[in-house]
Each structure stands twice: as C-alpha cells, then as structure tokens.
N, CA, C and O atoms as a Maestro MAE file, in Angstrom:
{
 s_m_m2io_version
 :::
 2.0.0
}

f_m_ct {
 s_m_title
 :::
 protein
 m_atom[348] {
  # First column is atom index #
  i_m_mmod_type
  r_m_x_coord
  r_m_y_coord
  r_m_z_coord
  i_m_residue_number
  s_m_chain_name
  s_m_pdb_residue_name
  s_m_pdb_atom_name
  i_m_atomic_number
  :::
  1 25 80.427 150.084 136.455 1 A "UNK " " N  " 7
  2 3 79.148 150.139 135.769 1 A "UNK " " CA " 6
  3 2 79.342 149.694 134.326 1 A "UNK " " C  " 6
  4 15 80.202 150.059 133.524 1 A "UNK " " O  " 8
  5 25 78.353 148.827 134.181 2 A "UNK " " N  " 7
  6 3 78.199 148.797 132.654 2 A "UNK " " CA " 6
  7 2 77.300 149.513 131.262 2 A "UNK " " C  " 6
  8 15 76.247 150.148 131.314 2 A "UNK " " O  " 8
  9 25 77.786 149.304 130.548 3 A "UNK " " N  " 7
  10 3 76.655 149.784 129.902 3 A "UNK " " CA " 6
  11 2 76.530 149.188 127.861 3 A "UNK " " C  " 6
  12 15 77.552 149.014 127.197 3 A "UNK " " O  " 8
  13 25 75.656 149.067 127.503 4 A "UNK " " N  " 7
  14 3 75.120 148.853 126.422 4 A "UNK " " CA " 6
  15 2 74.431 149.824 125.316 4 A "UNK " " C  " 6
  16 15 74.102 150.987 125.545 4 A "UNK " " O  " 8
  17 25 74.289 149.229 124.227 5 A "UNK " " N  " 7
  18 3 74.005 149.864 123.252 5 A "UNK " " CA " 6
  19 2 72.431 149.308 122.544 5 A "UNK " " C  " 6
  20 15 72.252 148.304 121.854 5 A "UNK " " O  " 8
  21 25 71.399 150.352 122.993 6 A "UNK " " N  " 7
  22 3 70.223 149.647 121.976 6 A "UNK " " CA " 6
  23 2 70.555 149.749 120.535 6 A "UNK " " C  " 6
  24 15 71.210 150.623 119.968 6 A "UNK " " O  " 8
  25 25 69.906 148.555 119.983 7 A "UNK " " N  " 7
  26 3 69.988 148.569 118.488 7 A "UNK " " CA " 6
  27 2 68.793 149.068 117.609 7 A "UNK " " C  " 6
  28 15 67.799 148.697 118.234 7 A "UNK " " O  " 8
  29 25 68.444 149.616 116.657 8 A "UNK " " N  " 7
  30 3 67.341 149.943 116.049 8 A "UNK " " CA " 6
  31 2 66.437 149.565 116.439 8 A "UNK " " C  " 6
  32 15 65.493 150.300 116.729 8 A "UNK " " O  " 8
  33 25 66.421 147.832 116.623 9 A "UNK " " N  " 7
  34 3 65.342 146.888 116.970 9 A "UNK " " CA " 6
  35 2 64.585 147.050 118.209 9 A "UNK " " C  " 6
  36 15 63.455 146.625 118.447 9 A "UNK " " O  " 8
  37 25 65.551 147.885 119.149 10 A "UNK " " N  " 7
  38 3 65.187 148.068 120.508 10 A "UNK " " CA " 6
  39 2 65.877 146.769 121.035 10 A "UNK " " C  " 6
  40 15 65.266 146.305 121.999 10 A "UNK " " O  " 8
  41 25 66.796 146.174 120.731 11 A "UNK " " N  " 7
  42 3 67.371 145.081 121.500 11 A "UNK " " CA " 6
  43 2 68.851 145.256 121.804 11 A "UNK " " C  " 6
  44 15 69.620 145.697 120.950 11 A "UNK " " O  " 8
  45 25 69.350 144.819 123.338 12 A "UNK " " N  " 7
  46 3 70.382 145.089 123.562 12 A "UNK " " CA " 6
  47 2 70.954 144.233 123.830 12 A "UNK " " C  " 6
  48 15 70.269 143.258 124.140 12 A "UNK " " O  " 8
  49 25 72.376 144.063 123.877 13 A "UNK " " N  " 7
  50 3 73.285 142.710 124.896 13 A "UNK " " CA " 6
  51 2 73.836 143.054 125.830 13 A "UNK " " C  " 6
  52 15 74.574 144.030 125.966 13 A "UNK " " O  " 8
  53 25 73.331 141.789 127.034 14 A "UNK " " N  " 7
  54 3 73.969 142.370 128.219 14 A "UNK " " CA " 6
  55 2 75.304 142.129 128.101 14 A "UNK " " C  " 6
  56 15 75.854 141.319 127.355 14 A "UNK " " O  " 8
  57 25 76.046 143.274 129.288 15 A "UNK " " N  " 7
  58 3 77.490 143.011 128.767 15 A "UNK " " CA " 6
  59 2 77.727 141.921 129.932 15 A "UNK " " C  " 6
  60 15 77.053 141.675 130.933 15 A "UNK " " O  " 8
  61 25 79.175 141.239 129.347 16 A "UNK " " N  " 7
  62 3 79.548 139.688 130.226 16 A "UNK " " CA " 6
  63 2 79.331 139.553 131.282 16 A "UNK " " C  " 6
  64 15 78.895 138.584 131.904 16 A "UNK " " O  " 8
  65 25 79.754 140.978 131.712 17 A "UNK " " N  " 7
  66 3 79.751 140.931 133.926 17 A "UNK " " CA " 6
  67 2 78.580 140.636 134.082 17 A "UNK " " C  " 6
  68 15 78.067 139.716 134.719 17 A "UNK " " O  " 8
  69 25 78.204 141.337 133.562 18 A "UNK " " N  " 7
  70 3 76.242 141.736 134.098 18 A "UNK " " CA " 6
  71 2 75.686 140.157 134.033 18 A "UNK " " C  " 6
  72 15 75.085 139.604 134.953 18 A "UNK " " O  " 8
  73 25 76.129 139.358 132.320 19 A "UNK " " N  " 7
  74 3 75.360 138.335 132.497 19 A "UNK " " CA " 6
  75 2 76.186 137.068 133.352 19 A "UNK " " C  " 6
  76 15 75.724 135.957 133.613 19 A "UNK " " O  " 8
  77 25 77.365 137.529 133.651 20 A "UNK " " N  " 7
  78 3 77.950 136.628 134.667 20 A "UNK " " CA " 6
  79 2 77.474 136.699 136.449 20 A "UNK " " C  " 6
  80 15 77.544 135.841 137.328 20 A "UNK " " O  " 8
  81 25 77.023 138.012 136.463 21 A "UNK " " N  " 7
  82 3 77.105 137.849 137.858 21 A "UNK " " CA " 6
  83 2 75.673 137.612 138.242 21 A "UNK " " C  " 6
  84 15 75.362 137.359 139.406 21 A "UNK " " O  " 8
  85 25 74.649 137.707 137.092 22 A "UNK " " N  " 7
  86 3 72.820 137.509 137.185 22 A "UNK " " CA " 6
  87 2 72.778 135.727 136.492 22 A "UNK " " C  " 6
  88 15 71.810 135.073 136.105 22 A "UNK " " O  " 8
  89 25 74.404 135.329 136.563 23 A "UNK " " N  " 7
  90 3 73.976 133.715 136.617 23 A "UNK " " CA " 6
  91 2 73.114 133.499 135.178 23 A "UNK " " C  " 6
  92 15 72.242 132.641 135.040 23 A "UNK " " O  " 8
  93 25 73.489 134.344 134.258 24 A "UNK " " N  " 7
  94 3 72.510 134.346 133.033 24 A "UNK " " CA " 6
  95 2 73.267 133.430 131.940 24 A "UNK " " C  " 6
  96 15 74.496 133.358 131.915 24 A "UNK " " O  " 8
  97 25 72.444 132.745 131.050 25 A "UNK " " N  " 7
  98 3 73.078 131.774 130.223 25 A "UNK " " CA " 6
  99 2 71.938 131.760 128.920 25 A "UNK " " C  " 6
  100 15 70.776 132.076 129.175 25 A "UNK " " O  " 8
  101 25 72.312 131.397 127.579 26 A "UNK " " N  " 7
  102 3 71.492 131.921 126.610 26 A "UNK " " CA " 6
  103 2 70.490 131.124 126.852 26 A "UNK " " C  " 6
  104 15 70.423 130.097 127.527 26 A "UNK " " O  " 8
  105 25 69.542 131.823 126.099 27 A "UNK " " N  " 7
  106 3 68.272 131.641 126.327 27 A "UNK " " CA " 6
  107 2 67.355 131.728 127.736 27 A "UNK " " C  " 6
  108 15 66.142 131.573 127.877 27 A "UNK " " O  " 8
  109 25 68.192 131.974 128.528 28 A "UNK " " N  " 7
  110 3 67.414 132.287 129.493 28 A "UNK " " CA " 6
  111 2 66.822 133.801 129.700 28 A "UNK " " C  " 6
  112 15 67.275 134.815 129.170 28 A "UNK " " O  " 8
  113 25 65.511 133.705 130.746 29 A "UNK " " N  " 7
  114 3 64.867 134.762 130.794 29 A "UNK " " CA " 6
  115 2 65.054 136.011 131.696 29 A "UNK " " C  " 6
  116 15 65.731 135.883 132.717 29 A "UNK " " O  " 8
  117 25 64.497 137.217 131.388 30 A "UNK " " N  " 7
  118 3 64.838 138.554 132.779 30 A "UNK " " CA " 6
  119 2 63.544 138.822 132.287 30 A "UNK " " C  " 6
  120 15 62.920 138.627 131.244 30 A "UNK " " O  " 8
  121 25 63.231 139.656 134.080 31 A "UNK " " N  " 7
  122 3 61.875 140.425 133.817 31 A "UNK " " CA " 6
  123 2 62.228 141.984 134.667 31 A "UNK " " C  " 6
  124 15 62.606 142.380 135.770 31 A "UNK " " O  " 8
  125 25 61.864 142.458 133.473 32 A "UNK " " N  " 7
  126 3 62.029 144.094 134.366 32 A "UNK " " CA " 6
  127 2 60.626 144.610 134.848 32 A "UNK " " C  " 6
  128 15 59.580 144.679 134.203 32 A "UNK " " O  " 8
  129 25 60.880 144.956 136.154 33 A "UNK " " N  " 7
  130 3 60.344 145.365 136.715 33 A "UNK " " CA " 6
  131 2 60.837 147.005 137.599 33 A "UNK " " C  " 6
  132 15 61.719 147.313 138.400 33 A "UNK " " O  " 8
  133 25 59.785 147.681 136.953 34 A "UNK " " N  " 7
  134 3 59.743 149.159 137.400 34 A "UNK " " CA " 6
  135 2 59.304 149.329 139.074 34 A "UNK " " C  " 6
  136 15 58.442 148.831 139.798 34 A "UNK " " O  " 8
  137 25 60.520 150.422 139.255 35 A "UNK " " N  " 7
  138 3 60.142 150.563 140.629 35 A "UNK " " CA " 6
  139 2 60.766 152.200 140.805 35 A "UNK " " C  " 6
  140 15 61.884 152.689 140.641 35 A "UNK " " O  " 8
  141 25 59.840 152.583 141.094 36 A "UNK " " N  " 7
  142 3 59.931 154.158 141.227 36 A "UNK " " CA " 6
  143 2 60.087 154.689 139.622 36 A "UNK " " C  " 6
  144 15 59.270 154.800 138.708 36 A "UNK " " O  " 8
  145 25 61.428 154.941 139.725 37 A "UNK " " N  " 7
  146 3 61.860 155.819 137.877 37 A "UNK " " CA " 6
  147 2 62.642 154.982 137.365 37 A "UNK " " C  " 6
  148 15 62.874 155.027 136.157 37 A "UNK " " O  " 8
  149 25 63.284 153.926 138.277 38 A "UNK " " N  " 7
  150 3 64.140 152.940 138.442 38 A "UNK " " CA " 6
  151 2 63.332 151.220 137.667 38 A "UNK " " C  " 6
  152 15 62.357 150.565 138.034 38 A "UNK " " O  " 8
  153 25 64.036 151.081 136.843 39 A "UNK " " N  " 7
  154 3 64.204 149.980 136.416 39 A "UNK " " CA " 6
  155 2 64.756 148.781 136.900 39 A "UNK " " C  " 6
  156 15 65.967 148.873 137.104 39 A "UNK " " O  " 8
  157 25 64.170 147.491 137.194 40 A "UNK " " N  " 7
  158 3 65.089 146.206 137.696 40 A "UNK " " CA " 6
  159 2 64.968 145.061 137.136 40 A "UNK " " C  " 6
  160 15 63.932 144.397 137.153 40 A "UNK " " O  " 8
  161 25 66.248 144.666 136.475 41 A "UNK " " N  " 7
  162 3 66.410 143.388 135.876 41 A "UNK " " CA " 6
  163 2 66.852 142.217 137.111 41 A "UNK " " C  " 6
  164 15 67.769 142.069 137.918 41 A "UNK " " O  " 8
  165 25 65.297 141.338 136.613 42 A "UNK " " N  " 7
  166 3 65.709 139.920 137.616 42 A "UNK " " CA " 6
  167 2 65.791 138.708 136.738 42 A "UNK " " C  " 6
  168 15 65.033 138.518 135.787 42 A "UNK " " O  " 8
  169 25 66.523 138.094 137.020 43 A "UNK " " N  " 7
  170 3 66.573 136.839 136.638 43 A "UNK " " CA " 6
  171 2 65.512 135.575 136.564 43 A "UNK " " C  " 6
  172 15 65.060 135.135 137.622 43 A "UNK " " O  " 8
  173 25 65.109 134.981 135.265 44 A "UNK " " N  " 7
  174 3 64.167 134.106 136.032 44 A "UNK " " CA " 6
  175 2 64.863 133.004 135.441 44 A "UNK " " C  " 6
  176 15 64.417 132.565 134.381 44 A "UNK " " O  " 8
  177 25 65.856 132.497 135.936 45 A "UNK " " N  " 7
  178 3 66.281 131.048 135.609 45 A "UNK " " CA " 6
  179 2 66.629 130.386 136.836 45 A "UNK " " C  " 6
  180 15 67.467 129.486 136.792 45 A "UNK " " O  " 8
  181 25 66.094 130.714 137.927 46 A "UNK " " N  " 7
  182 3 65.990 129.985 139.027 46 A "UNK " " CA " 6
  183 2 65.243 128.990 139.522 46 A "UNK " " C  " 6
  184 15 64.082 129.307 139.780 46 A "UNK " " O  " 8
  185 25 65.663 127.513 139.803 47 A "UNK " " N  " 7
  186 3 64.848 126.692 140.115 47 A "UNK " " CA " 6
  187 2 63.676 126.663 141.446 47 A "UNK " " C  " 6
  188 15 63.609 127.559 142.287 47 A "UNK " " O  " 8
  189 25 63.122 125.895 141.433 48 A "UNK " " N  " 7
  190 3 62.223 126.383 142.528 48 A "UNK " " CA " 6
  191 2 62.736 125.889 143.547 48 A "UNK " " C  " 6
  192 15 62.107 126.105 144.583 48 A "UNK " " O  " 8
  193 25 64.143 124.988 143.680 49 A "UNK " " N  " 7
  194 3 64.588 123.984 144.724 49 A "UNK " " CA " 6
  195 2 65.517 125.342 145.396 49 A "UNK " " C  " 6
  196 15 65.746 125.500 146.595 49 A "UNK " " O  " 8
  197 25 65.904 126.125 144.422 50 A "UNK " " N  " 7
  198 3 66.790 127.873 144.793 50 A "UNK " " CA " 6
  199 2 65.939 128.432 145.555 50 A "UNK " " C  " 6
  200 15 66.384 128.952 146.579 50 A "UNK " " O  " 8
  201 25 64.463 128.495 145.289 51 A "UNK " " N  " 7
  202 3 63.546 129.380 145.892 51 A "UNK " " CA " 6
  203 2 63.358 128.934 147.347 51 A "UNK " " C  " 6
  204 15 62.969 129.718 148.213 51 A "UNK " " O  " 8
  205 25 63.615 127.788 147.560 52 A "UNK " " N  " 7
  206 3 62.821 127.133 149.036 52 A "UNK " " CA " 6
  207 2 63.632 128.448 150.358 52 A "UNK " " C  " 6
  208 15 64.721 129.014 150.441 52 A "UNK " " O  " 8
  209 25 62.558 128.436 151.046 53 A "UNK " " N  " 7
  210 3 62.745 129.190 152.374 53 A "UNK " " CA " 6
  211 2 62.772 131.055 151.802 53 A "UNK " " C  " 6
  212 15 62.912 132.011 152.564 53 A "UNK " " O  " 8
  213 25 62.620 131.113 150.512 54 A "UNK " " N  " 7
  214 3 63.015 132.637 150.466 54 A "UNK " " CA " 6
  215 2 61.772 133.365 150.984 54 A "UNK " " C  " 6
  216 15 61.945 134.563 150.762 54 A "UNK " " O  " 8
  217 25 60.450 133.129 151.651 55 A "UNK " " N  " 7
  218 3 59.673 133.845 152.163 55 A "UNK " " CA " 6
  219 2 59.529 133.479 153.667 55 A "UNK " " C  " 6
  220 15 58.518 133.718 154.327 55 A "UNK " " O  " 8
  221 25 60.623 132.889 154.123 56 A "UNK " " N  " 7
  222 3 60.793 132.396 155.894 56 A "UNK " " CA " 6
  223 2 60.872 133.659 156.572 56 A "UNK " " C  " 6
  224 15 61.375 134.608 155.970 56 A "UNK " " O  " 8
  225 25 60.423 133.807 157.801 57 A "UNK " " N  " 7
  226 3 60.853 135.365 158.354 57 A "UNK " " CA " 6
  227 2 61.473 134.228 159.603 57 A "UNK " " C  " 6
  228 15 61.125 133.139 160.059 57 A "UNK " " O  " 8
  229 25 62.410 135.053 159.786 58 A "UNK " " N  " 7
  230 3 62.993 133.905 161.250 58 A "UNK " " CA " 6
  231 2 62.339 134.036 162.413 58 A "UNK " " C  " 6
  232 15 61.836 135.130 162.671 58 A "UNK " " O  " 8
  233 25 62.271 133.407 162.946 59 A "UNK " " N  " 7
  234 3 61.446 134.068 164.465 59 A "UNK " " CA " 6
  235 2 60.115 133.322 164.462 59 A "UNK " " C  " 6
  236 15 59.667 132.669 165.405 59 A "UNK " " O  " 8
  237 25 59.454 133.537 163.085 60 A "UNK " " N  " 7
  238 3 57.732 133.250 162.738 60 A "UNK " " CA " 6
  239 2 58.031 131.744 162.370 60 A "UNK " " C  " 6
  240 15 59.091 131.326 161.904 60 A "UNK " " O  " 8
  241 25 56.795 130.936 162.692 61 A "UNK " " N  " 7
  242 3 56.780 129.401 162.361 61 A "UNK " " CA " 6
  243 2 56.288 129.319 161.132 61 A "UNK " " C  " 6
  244 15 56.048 130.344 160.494 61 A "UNK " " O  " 8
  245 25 56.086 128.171 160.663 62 A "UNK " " N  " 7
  246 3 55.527 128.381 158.851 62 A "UNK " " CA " 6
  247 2 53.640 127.590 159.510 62 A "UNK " " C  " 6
  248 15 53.188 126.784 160.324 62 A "UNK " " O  " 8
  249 25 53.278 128.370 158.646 63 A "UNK " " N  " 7
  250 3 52.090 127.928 158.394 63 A "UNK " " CA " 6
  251 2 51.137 126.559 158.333 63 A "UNK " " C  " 6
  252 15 50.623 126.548 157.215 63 A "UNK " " O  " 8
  253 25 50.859 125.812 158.832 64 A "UNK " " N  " 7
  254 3 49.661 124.946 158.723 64 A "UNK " " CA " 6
  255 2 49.455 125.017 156.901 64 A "UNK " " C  " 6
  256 15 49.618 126.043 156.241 64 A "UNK " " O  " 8
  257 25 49.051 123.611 156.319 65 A "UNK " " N  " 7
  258 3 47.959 123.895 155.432 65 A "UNK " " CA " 6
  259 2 46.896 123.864 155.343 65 A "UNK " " C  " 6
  260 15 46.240 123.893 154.302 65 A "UNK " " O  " 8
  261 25 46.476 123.790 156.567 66 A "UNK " " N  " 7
  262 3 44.970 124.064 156.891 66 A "UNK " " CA " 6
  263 2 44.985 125.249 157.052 66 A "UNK " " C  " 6
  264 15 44.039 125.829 156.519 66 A "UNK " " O  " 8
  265 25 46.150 126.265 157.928 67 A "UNK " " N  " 7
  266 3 45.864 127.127 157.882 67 A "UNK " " CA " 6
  267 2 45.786 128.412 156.834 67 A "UNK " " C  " 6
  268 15 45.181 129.455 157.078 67 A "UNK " " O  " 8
  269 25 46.589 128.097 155.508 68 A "UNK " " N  " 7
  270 3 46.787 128.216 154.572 68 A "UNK " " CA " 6
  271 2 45.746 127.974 153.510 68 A "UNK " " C  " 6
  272 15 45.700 128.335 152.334 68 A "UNK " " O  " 8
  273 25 45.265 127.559 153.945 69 A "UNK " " N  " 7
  274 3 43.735 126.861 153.221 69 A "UNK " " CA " 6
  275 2 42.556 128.013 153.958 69 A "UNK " " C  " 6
  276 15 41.950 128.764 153.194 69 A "UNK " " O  " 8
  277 25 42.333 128.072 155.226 70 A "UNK " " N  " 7
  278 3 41.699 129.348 155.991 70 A "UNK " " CA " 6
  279 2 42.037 130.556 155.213 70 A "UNK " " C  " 6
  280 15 41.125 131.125 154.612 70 A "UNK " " O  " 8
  281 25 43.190 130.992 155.157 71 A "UNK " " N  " 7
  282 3 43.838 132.169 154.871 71 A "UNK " " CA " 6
  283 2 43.083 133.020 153.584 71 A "UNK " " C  " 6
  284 15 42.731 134.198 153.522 71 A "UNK " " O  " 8
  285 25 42.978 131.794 152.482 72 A "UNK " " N  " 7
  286 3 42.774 131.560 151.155 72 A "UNK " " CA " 6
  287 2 41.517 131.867 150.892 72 A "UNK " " C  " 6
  288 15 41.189 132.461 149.865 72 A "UNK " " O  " 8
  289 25 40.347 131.326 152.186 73 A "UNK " " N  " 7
  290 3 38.945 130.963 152.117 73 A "UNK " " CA " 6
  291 2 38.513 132.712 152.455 73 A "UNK " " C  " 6
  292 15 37.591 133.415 152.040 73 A "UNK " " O  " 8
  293 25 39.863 133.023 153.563 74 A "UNK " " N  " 7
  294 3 38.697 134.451 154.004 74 A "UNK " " CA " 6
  295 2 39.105 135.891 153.223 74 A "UNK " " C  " 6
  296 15 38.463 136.941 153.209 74 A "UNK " " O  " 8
  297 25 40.885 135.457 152.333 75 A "UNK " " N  " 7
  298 3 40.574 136.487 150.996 75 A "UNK " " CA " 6
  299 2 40.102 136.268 150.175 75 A "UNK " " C  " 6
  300 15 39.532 137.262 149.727 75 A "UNK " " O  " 8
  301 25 39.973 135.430 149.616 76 A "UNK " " N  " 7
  302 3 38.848 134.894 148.264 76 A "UNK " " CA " 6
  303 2 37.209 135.804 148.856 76 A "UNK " " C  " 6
  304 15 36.781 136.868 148.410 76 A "UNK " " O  " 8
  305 25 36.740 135.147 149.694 77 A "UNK " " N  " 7
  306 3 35.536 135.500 150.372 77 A "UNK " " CA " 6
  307 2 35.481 137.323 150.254 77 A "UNK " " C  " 6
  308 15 34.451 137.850 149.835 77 A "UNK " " O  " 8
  309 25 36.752 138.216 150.687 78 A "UNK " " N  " 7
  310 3 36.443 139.577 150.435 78 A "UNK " " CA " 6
  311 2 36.776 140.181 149.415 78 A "UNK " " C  " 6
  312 15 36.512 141.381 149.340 78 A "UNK " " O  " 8
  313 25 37.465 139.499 148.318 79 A "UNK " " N  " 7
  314 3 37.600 139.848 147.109 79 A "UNK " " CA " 6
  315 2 35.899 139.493 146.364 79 A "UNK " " C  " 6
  316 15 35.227 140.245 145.658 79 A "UNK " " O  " 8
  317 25 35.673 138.524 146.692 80 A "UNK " " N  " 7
  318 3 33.912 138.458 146.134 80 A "UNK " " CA " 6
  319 2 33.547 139.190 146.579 80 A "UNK " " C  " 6
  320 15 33.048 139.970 145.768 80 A "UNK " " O  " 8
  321 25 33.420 139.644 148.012 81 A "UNK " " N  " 7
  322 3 32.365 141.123 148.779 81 A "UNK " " CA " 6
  323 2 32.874 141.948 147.967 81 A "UNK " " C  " 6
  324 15 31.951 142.632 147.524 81 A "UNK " " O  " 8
  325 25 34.137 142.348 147.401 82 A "UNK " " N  " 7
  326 3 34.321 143.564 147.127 82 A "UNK " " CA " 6
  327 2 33.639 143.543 145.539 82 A "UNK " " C  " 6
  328 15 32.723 144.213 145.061 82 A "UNK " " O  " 8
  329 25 34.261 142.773 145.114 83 A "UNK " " N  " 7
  330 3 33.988 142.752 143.501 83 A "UNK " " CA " 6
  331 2 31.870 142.929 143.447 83 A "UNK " " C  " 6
  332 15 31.202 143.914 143.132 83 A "UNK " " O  " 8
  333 25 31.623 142.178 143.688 84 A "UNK " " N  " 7
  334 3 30.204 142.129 144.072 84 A "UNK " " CA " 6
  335 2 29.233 143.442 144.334 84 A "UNK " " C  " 6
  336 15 28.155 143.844 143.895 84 A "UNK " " O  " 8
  337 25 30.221 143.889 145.300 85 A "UNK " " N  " 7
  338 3 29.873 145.387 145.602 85 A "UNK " " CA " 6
  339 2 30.394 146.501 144.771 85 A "UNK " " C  " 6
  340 15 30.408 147.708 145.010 85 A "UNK " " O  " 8
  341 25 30.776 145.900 143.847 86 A "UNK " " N  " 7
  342 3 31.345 146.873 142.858 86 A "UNK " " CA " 6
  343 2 32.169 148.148 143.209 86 A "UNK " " C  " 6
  344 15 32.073 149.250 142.669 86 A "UNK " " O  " 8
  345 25 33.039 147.757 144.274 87 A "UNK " " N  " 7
  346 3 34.270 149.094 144.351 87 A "UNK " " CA " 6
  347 2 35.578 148.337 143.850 87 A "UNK " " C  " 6
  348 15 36.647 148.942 143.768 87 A "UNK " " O  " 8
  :::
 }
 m_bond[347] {
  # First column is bond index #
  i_m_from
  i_m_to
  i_m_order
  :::
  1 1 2 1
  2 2 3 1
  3 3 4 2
  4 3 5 1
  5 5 6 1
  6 6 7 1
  7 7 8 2
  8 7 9 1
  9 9 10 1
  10 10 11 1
  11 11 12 2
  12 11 13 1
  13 13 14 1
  14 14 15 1
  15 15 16 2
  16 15 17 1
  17 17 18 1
  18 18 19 1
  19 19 20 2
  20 19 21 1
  21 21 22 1
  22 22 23 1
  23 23 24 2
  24 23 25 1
  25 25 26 1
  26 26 27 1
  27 27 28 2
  28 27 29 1
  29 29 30 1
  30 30 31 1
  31 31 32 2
  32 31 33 1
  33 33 34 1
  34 34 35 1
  35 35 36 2
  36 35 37 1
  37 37 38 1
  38 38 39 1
  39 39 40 2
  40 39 41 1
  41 41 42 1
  42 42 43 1
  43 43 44 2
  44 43 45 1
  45 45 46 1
  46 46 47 1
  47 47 48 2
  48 47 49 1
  49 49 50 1
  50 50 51 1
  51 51 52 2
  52 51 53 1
  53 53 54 1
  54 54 55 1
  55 55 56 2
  56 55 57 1
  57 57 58 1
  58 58 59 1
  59 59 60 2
  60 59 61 1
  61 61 62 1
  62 62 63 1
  63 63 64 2
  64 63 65 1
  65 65 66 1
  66 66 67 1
  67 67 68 2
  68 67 69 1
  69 69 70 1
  70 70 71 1
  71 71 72 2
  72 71 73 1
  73 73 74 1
  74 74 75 1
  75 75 76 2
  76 75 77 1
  77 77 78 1
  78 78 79 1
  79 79 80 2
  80 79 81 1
  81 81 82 1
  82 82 83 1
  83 83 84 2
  84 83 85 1
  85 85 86 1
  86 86 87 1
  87 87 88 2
  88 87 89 1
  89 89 90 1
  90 90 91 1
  91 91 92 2
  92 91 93 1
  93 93 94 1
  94 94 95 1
  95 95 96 2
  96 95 97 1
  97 97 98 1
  98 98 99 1
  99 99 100 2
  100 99 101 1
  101 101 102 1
  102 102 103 1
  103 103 104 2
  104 103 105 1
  105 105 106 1
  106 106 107 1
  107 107 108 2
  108 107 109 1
  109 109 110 1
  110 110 111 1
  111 111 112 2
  112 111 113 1
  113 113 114 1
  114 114 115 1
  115 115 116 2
  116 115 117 1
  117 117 118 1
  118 118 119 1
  119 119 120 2
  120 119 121 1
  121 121 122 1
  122 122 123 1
  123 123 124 2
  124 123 125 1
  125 125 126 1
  126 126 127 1
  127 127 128 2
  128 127 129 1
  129 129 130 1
  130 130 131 1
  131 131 132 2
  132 131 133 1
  133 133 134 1
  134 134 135 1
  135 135 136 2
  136 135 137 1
  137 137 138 1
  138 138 139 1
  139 139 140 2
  140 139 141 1
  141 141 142 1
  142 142 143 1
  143 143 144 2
  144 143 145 1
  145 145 146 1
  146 146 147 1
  147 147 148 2
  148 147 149 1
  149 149 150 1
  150 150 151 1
  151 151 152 2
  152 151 153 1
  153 153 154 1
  154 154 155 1
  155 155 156 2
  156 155 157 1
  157 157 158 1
  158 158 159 1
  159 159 160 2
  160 159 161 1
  161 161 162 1
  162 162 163 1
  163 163 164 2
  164 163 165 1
  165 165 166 1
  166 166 167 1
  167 167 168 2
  168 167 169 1
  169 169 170 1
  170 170 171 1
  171 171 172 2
  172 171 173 1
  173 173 174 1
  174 174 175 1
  175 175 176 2
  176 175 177 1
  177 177 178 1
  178 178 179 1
  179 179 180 2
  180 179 181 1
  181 181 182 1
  182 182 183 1
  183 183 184 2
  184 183 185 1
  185 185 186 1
  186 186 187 1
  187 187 188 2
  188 187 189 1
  189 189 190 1
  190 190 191 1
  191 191 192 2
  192 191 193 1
  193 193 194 1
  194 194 195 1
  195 195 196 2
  196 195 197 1
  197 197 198 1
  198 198 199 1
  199 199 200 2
  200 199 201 1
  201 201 202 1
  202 202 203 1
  203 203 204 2
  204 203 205 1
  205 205 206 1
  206 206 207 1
  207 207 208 2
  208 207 209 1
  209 209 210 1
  210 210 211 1
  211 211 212 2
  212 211 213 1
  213 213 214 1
  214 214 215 1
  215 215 216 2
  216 215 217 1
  217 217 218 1
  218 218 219 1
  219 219 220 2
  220 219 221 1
  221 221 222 1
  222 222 223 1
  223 223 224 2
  224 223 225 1
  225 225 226 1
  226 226 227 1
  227 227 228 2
  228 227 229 1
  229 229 230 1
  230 230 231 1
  231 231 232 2
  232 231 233 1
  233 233 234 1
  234 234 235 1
  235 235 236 2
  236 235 237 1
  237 237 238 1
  238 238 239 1
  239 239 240 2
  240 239 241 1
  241 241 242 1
  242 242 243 1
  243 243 244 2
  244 243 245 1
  245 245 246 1
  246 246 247 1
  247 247 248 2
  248 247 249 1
  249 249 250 1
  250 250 251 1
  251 251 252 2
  252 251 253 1
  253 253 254 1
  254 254 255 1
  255 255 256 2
  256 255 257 1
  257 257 258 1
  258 258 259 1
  259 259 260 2
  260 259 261 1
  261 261 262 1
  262 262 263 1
  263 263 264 2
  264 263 265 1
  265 265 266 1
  266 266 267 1
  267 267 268 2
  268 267 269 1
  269 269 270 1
  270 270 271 1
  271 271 272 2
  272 271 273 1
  273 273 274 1
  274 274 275 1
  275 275 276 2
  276 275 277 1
  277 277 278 1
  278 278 279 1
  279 279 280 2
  280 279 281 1
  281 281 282 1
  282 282 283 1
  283 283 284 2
  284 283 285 1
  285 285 286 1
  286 286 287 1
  287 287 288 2
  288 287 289 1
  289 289 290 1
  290 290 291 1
  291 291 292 2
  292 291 293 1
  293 293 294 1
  294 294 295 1
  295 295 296 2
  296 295 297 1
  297 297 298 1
  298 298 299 1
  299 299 300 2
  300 299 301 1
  301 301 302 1
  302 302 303 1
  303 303 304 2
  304 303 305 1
  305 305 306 1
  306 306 307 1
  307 307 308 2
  308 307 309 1
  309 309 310 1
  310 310 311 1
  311 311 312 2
  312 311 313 1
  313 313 314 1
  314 314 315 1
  315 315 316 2
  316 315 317 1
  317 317 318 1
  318 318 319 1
  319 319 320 2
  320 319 321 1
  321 321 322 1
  322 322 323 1
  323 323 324 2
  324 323 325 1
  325 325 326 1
  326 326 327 1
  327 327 328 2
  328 327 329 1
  329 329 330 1
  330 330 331 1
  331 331 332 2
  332 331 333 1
  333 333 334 1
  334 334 335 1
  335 335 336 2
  336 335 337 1
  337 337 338 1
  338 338 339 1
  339 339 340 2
  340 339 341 1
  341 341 342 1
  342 342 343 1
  343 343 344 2
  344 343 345 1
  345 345 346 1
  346 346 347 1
  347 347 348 2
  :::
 }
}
C-alpha cells in the first residue's frame, strides 16, 4: 500500500507505483469517483482506440444502428413523458 501526504493546498502526489501502474504521465488526468465510503481513482488518459469492445458482453451480438437509433427514440420519448409529467 501506498500512501501520501496532503499539502495545505489540499494537493497530493501520487506515489511512483501508483502512478506507474495507473499508466499515469504528467499532466494527465484522474477522476474520483465515490462508491459506497470508498473512493476510486480512474485514469482518464485512455484512448478511445483502448476503449473499443469494453462494453461487448460475449454471447450478445452488437447492435444495429438502426437499432440503436430505436433504442434512443423510445428513451428520449419517456424521459419527455416523465419530465412533462413532472415526476
């Protein structure tokens, strides 16, 4: 485990491992995101060519963009019913 030191400023440095093994390089970005009581640092210096297939479920075929286009038409459509209806 690592660990760090906030500075007055509220700013800390990650220590080497941490930014070695989150592939981190200066200037690049993290976004924490809370989950439960639990805190999570992610990385956002990932290209989008890194991202391809990360929402594939195996087994399931990928989508149409027509059907994707449907999908779009009939939540849009109940987010207006809802909003509309004011709940």
């Amino acid at each position: 485990m690592s660990t760090a030191t906030i500075t007055s400023k509220g700013q800390i440095t990650l220590p080497k491992d941490v930014r070695e093994d989150l592939g981190l390089k200066e200037g690049d970005k993290v976004d924490f995101e809370k989950i439960g009581e639990r805190y999570v640092i992610r990385p956002r210096n990932r290209s989008a060519i890194e991202l391809a297939g990360v929402l594939h479920r195996p087994g399931m075929r990928a989508m149409t963009v027509e059907e994707m286009d449907e999908a779009l038409g009939i939540a849009l459509a109940s987010d207006d019913e809802r909003i509309r209806a004011g709940r």
